[in-house]
C-alpha positions as CSV (number, residue, x, y, z in Angstrom):
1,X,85.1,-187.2,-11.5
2,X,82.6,-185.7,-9.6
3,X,82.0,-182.5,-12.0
4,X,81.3,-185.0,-14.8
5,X,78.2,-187.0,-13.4
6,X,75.7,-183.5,-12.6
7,X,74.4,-183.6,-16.3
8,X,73.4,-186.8,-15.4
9,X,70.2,-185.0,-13.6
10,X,66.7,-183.9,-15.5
11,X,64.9,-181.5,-13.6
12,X,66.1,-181.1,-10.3
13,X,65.7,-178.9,-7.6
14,X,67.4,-175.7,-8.4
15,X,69.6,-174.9,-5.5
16,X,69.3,-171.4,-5.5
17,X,65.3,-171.7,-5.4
18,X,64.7,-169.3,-8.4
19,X,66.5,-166.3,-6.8
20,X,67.8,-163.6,-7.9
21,X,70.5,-161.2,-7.3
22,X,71.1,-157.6,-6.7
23,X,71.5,-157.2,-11.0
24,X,67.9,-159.4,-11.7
25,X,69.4,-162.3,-12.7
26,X,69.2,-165.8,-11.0
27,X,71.6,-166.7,-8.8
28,X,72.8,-169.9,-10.0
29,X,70.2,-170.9,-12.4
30,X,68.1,-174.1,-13.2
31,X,71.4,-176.3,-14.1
32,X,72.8,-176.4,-10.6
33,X,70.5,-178.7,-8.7
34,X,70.5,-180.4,-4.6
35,X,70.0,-183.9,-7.0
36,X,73.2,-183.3,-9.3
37,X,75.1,-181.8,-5.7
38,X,74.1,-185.3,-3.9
39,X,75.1,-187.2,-7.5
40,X,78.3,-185.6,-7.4
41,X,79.3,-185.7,-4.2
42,X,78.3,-189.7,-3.9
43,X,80.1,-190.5,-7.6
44,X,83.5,-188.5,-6.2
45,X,83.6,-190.0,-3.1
46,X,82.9,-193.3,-4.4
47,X,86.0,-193.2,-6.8
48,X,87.7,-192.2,-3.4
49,X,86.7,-195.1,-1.9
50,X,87.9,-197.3,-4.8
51,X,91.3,-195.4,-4.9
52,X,91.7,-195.8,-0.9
53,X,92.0,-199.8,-1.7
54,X,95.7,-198.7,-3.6
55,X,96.7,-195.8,-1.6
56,X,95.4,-195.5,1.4
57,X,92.3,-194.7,4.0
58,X,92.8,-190.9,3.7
59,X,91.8,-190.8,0.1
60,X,88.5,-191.0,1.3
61,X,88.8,-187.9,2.9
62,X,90.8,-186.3,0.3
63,X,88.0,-187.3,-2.7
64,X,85.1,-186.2,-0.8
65,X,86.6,-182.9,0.2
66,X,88.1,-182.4,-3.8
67,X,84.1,-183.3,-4.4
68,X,82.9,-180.7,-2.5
69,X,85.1,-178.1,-4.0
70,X,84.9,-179.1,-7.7
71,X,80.7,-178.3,-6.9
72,X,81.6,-175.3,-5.2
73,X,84.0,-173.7,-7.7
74,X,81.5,-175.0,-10.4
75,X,78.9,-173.4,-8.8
76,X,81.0,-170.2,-8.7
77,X,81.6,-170.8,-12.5
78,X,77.9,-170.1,-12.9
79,X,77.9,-167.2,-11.0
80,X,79.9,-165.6,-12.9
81,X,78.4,-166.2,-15.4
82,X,75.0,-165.2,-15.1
83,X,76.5,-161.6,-13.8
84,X,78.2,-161.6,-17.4
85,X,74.9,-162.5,-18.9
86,X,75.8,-165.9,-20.4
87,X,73.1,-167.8,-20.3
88,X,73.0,-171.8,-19.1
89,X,74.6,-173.6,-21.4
90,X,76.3,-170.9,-22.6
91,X,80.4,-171.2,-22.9
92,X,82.8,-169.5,-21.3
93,X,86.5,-170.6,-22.3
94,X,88.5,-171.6,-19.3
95,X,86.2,-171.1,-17.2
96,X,84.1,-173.6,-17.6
97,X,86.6,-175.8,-18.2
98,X,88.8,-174.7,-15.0
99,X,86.2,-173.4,-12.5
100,X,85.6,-176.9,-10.6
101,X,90.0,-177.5,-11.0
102,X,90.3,-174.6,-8.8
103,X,87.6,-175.8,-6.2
104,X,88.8,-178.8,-6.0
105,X,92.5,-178.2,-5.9
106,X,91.8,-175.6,-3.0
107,X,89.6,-178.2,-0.7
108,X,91.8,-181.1,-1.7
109,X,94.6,-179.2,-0.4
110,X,93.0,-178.4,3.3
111,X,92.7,-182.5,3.5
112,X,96.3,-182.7,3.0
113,X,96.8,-183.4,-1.1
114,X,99.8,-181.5,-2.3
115,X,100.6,-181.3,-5.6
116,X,103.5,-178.9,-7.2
117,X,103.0,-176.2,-9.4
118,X,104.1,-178.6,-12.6
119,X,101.4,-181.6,-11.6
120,X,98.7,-178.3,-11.1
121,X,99.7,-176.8,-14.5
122,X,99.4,-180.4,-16.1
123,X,96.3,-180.8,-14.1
124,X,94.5,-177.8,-15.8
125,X,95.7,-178.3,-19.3
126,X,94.6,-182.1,-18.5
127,X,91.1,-181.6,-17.5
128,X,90.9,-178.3,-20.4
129,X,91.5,-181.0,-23.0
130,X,89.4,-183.7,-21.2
131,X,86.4,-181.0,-21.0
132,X,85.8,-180.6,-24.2
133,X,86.2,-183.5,-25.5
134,X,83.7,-185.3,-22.9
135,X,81.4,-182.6,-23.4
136,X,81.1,-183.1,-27.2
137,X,80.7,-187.0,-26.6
138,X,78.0,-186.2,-23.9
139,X,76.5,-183.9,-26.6
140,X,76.6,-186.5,-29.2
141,X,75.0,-188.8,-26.7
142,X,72.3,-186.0,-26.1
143,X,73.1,-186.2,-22.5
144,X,73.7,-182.3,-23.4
145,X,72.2,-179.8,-25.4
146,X,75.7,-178.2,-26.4
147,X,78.9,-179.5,-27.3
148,X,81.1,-177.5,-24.7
């Protein structure tokens, strides 16, 4: 949930600060921003909060931590990508749909979610499908400027 509300922001602060790395090219670029971070991290946790009411106080815990690591592993997502020159908004199959899984997946484990190898496969293939098609509604809806 979290990794879905950051195009939400116009214009933020750019949390790398318009650096650049050892190959010239920005570290993170303008689309990662301290105002979608804060967004993301408040919308994730919130569902946590919500889903804590069903299952349990730890969930809190567990959303804000799988929060935390969807933005990190989306942030490494763009990493990547500007070393492989793709510019924002450009698409990168699996990895932009997967990047912020594996972030997730990794913090959510450290709070003490387990899921099997089965529920992660279903997971990925889960959010792949999900990913494109909320990005081509959020196009349509000119939230984005592409449809992936």
């Amino acid at each position: 949930m979290a990794n879905g509300s950051g195009p939400l922001v116009r214009n933020g602060t750019p949390i790398d600060g318009g650096r650049v790395t050892w190959d010239g090219r920005r570290v993170l670029g303008d689309g990662k921003t301290y105002e979608g971070l804060i967004l993301a991290l408040t919308y994730g946790t919130t569902v946590g909060v919500v889903i804590s009411s069903f299952l349990g106080s730890e969930w809190i815990l567990i959303s804000f931590l799988e929060s935390v690591g969807a933005m990190l592993g989306d942030m490494l997502g763009a990493f990547i990508k500007r070393r492989l020159s793709i510019p924002r908004g450009g698409r990168a199959i699996g990895l932009d749909q997967l990047d912020f899984i594996l972030g997730s997946t990794v913090l959510g484990y450290a709070g003490g979610l387990r899921v099997s190898l089965i529920q992660f496969l279903f997971i990925c293939l889960f959010a792949f499908v999900m990913h494109l098609g909320t990005n081509f509604l959020a196009y349509r809806l000119k939230i984005k400027s592409v449809p992936w």
